[in-house]
N, C-alpha and C positions, 0 to 999 in steps of 0.2 A: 929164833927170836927170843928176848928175854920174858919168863914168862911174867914178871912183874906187867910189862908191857901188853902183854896180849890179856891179861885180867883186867887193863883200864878200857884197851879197848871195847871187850865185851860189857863193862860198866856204861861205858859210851852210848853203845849199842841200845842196849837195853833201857837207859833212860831215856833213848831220843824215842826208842817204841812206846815209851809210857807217854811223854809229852804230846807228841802229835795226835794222837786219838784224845787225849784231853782238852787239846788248845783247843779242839772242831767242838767239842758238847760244853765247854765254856763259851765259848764263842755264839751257840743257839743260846744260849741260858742265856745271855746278855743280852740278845736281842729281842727272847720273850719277855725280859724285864724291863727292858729300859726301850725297846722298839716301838715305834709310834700304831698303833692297832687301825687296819684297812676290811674291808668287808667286801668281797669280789662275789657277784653273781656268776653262776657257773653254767653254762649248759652241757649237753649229755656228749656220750665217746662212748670184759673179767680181765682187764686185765694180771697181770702174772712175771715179778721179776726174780730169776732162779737165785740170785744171791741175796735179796732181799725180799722177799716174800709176797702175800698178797696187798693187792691197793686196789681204790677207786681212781682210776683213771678221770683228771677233771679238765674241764675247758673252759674257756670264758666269756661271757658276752662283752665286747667291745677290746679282743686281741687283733679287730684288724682299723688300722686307722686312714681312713679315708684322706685324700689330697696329698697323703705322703709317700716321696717314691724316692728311687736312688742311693737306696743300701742294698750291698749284695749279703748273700743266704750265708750265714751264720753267723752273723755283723755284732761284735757287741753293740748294745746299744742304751742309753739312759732310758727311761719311759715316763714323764710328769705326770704324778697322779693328781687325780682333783675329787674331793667327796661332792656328789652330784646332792641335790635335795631328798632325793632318796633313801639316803645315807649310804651309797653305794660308790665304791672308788670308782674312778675312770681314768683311762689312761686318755690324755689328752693329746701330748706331742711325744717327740722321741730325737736324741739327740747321740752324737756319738763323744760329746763333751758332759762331762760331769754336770749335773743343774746345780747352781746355787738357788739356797733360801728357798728350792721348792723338794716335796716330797714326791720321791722317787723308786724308782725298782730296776734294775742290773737284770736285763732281757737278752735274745740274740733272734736276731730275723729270720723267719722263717721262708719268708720270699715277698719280694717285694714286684707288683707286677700291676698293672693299670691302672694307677695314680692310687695305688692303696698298698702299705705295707703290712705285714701277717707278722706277731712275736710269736716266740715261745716263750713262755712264762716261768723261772724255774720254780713253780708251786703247781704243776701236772699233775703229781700223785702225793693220793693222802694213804699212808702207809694203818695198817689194823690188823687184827688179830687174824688170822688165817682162816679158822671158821666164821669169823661173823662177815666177813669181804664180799662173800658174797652173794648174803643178803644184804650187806649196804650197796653194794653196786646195782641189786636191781631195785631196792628204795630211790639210788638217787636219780637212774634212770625215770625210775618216775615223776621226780616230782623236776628234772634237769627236762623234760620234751618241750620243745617248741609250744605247742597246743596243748601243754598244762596251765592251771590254773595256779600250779603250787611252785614254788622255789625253791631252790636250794643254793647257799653262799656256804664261801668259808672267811674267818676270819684271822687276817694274816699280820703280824707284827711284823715292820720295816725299820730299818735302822741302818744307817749310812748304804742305801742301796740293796742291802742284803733281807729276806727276808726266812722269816720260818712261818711255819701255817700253825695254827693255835687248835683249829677244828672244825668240822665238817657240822652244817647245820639243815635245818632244816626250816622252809619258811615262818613256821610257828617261833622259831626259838631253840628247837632241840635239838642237843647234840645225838649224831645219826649212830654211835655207839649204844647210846640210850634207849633209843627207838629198836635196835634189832636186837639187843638183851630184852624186852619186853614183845618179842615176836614170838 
């Protein structure tokens, strides 16, 4: 092969390796900018992922949606949010067509089974510093039980279905980073 040729190719190479990991953190940037900001109450779940390090594993109050049935387990699916008076998002309905004119979130079914379907959410885990994980996982443990009195949300920027998480809070107000540097 001429090696003129095998030096573009490797130019090829090597810019398509530069682009793609740029297009994905352009791509968040965009969406913390310009993404419409949602507030998800969270309930409780160390976890540990070996190519990405430690996180608080999160859940949500209102991932299962009552009267809705007949998607199978890994479905994409749209999810209509609604800010309740609370100021807390809810997912109301779930569609496997795109919503217009409503604000939405790009979910996949977890199982759908007696007249109630179950999402996953893709904002599960809130990724943090290796040592502080986990003491925020057992903060958020606490304040995420059933029979607390405390909460804990995150607030997540959405934008065309896509969402990034902004940060892990605490019912006061505080971000949970904040709280376990001052522990």
């Amino acid at each position: 092969m001429n090696k003129k040729l095998l030096i573009r190719l490797f130019m090829v190479l090597a810019l398509i390796q530069l682009v793609v990991p740029l297009s994905m953190i352009v791509e968040r940037e965009i969406i913390l900018k310009e993404g419409k900001q949602f507030k998800f109450k969270t309930a409780p779940v160390d976890p540990y992922d070996a190519f990405r390090g430690r996180y608080v594993a999160l859940r949500f109050q209102g991932d299962t949606l009552k009267g809705v049935q007949g998607f199978g387990h890994d479905q994409k699916v749209f999810a209509v949010i609604e800010v309740g008076e609370d100021g807390f998002a809810n997912l109301v309905s779930i569609s496997t067509k795109r919503p217009q004119g409503k604000d939405y979130i790009q979910a996949k079914v977890a199982y759908s089974f007696n007249q109630s379907t179950t999402l996953n959410l893709p904002i599960d885990r809130y990724y943090m510093e290796e040592k502080a994980a986990p003491k925020a996982e057992k903060l958020y443990q606490e304040y995420a039980r059933r029979d607390s009195k405390k909460n804990a949300y995150i607030l997540v920027r959405i934008k065309d279905g896509l969402p990034v998480i902004e940060g892990l809070f605490l019912d006061d107000g505080r971000r949970i980073e904040d709280v376990v540097k001052g522990m």
